[in-house]
C-alpha positions as CSV (number, residue, x, y, z in Angstrom):
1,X,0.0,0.0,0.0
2,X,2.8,2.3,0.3
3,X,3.4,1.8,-3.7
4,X,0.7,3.7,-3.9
5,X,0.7,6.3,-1.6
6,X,3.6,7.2,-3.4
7,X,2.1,7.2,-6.8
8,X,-0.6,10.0,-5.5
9,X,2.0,12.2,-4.4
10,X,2.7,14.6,-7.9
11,X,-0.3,16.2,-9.5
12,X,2.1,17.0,-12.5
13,X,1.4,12.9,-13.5
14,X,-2.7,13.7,-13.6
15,X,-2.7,15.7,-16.9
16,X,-6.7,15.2,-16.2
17,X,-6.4,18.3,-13.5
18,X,-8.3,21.8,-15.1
19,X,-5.9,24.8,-15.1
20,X,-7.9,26.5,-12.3
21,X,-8.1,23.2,-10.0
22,X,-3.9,22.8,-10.6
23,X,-3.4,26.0,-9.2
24,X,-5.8,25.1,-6.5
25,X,-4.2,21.6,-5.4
26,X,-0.5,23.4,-6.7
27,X,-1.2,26.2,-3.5
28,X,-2.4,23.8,-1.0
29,X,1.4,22.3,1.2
30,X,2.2,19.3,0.3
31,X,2.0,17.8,3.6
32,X,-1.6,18.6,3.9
33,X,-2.2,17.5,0.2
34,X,-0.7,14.3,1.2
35,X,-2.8,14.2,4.2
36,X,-5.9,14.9,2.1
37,X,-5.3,12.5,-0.1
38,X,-5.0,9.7,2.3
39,X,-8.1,10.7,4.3
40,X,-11.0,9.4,1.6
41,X,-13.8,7.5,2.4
42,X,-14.7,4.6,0.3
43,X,-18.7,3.8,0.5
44,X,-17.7,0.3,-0.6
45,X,-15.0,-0.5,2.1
46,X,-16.8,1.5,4.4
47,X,-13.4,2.9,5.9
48,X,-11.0,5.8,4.5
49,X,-8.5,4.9,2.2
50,X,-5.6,6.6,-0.3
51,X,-7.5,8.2,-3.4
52,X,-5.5,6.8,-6.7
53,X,-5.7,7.7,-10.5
54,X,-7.7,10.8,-9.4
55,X,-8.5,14.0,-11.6
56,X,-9.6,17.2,-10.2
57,X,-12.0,20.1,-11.2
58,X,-13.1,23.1,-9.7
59,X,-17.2,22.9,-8.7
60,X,-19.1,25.5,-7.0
61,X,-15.6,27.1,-5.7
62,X,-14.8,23.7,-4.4
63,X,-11.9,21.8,-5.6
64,X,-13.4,18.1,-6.5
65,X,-10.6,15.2,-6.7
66,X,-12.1,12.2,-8.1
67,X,-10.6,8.7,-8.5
68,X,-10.0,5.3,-7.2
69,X,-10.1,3.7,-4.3
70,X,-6.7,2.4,-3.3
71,X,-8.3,-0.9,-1.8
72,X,-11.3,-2.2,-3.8
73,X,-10.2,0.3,-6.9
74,X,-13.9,1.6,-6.9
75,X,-14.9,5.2,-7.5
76,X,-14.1,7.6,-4.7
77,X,-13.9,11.7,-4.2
78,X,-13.0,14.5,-2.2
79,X,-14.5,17.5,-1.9
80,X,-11.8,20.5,-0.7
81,X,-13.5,23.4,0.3
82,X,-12.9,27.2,-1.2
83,X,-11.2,29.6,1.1
């Protein structure tokens, strides 16, 4: 599972992120990105997981990250509020 906690770590591999979202994730430290990515909650699991092969748009202000589950590999987000 570490394998993958790794592979989450550089948005620049997710050509899938919108300009406005990049800058978004881009001004967020990475610790706390880490963090955020790591904290997910998988409906199917039913327990938080690492997000994987996620994308991210802006939405309502929001930044939306959207991918996999790290576990079962089914279809997980996060929702990051504005400031």
């Amino acid at each position: 599972m570490h394998e993958l906690a790794e592979s989450t770590v550089g948005v620049e591999s997710f050509p899938s992120f919108t300009k406005p979202a990049r800058l978004r994730w881009e001004s967020i430290p990475a610790d706390i990105r880490q963090r955020l990515l790591s904290n997910v909650w998988c409906g199917h699991c039913r327990f938080e997981t690492t997000i994987t092969s996620f994308s991210g748009t802006i939405k309502g202000g929001d930044l939306l990250l959207v991918g996999k589950c790290a576990e079962c590999h089914g279809d997980v987000a996060r929702v990051i509020e504005g400031s």
